[in-house]
C-alpha positions, 0 to 999 in steps of 0.5 A: 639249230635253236636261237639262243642255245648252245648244240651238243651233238650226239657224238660229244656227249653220253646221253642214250638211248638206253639210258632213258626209260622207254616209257619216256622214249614211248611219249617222244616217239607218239608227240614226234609222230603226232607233230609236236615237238618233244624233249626230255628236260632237266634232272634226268639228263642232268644226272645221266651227264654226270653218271647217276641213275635218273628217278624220273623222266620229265618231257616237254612239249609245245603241245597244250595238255589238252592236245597231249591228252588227247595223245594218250589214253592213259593220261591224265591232267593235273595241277592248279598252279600251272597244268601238267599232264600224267602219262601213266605206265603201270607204276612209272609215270612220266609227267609231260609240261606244256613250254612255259611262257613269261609270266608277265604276257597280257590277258587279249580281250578281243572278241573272237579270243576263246575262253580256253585261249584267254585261260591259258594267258591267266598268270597270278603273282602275290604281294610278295611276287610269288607265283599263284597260277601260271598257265601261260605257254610260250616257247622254247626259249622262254620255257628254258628262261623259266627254269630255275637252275643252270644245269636243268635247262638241258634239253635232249632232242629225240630228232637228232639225239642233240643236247640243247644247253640254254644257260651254259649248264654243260659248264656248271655241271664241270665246275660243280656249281648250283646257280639259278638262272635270272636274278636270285632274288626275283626267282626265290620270290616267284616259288620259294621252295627254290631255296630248298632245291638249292639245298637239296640239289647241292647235297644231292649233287654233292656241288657248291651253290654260288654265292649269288645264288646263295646270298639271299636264302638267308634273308628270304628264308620266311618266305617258305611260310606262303608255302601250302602245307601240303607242298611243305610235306612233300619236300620235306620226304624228299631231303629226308628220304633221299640218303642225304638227310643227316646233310640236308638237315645241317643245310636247312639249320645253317640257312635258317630254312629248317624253322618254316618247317618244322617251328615246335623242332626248331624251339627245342634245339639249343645249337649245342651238339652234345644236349639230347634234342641235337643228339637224337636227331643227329643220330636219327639221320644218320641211321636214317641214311644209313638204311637208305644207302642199304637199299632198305627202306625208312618209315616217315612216320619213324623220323616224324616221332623222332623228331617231335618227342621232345617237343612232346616231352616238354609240353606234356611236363608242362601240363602236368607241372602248370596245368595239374593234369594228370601224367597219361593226360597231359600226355594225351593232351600234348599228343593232339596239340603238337600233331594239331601244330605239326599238320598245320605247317606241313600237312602229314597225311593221317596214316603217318599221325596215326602211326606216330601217335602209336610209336609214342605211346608204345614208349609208355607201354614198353615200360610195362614188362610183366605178366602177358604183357609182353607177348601181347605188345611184340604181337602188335604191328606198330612194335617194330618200329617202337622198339627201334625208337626206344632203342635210339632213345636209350643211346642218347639218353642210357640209363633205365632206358638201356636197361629197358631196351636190353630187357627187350632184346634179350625177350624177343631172342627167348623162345617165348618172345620168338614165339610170339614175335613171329605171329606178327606178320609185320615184325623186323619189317618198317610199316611204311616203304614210300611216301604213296605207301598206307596202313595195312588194313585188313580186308572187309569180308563181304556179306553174302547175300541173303535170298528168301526162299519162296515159301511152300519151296524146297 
């Protein structure tokens, strides 16, 4: 029995054994035998409750990341804003927190306090009450307070195989509901990316968020723009990249979210279903999680040079029309500014610009279909997914752009474009299949070393 908690016992609830990673099991079963208690927390037993198959497997832990370590040969500490420690297996990586504390705990002063003790006591908060740096450990208890949602503050126990439930989470995952624990307003200031969880988990889930819990993302919206970049990048594959993201994009629209993330997007849209900015998009997402939900895979870099094409288009028309640049300038000039604009709100790393700058100009390229032209283009990696975006754009926008996309179809069904086509090693294949993916560069030949002969030596 926990203080505070509600039990569930083995025999009233499905969580096993065989349902979680035995990575994990083997990171329970090492704290247990080195004395420390040990739990799996969160989404994993949240989503094995309600019959999904989990991503991820998070533990929690009264051990310090520094004592988990030193558990683990093949662990490795990570995180400014509150340490964690990376249990590594191969690919699969089970991520271990220390229990969290409150934040508000005073900093001791006493002599005899080390520095490693008192840096575990360092909590930072902003003007606006969002969480800076939070090292400060605690308890159980505290640790489950410290949690955002209701339904993620379930603790499975690999002592006795209980379920320990701190906010009636057991209730809410049977009522369908997303609702955050503590009060809405403080909890979406302490990290606002709290606003997008509630979105992302509510479609996920397919569960309502409550309506305390929903009432102030409207007004807090702004918040998200005290978010690092790279943190914004991150989130953004997750409610793009997860099957949801035609839902997700309507969520982030109707709260007001999606403009923190992508402003130049944002400025484009009209509102109006039927104009050619909300239409590609609309579309784009549904592929996207089409593909997705097929068990094939989706390049970020396709869905970013989607989204952005109009932004592009209108900035580039303005160049050439107030600035007198010449088209292929004000092209280029328009490229570098609005990825300029696009990394400094969400930090794309820079095989995905790359990529996306290709998937553009390919869109100029693909109009040139004469000569050797052709067969030079479907030889080139980047043509597949060019190719598919000309295809999108010509189903919002027909005319030449069909006529153009059918000429393509019907080349690379012909045996020159077959020909071709299958010299490319990368063809009918997207460039990227995760966000941990990287261009495919070739590999550098080494020089063989060079050794002088002794002279007068055969």
């Amino acid at each position: 029995m926990i203080e505070g908690a509600t039990t569930i016992p083995r025999s009233e609830h499905p969580v096993s054994r065989k349902d979680i990673s035995p990575s994990a099991l083997k990171v329970l079963y090492r704290l247990k035998d080195n004395g420390y208690d040990a739990y799996l927390v969160g989404g994993c037993i949240r989503d094995i409750l309600l019959g999904l198959e989990p991503k991820d497997f998070d533990v929690v832990t009264n051990a310090t990341p520094e004592q988990v370590k030193r558990c683990f040969n093949n662990c490795r500490l990570i995180g400014r804003r509150f340490r964690l420690a990376h249990i590594m297996f191969g690919r699969e990586i089970i991520e271990v927190a220390t229990f969290r504390g409150h934040h508000e705990v005073e900093v001791e002063s006493e002599e005899n306090v080390s520095k490693e003790d008192l840096a575990k006591k360092i909590s930072r908060q902003s003007d606006e009450g969002q969480l800076l740096r939070d090292n400060v450990f605690g308890s159980m208890n505290e640790d489950a307070e410290r949690r955002d949602f209701t339904i993620n503050a379930l603790y499975y126990d690999i002592k006795d195989f209980s379920i320990y439930d701190f906010a009636n989470g057991m209730a809410d995952i049977d009522k369908g509901l997303i609702d955050l624990i503590g009060d809405p307003e403080t909890r979406y200031r302490e990290d606002p990316v709290r606003m997008l969880r509630a979105v992302r988990f509510s479609n996920k889930l397919r569960m309502q968020i409550a309506e305390r819990t929903e009432a102030p993302i409207f007004e807090l919206a702004h918040l998200l723009k005290n978010i690092p970049p790279a943190r914004l990048f991150d989130e953004s594959l997750k409610l793009m990249l997860a099957g949801k993201a035609q839902v997700n994009y309507q969520s982030l629209r109707e709260y007001g979210l999606f403009r923190y993330f992508f402003p130049a997007v944002d400025q484009e849209l009209t509102g109006n279903p039927d104009d050619k900015e909300e239409r590609l998009l609309s579309i784009m997402f549904g592929n996207t999680d089409t593909r997705i939900n097929s068990g094939k895979s989706v390049s970020p870099a396709y869905i970013l040079a989607a989204m952005f094409w109009y932004p592009l288009e209108a900035l580039a028309t303005s160049l050439e029309l107030e600035g007198g640049l010449h088209p292929y300038d004000a092209f280029q000039v328009a490229t570098n500014d609005i990825l300029q604009r696009a990394v400094q709100t969400i930090a794309i790393p820079k095989r995905f610009t790359t990529a996306v700058r290709e998937i553009w100009t390919f869109q100029h390229r693909l109009t040139k279909t004469t000569g050797k032209r052709p067969s030079v283009l479907v030889e080139n990696p980047r043509f597949r997914a060019a190719y598919d975006f000309l295809l999108l754009r010509a189903e919002v926008e027909g005319g030449e752009l069909t006529q153009l996309a059918r000429w393509w179809t019907d080349y690379q069904q012909s045996a020159e474009g077959k020909k071709h086509a299958y010299s490319n090693p990368n063809h009918g294949k997207p460039e990227f299949k995760s966000k941990s993916s990287s261009t495919p560069y070739p590999k550098k030949k080494r020089r063989p070393r060079q050794y002088d002969k002794p002279k007068g030596k055969n």
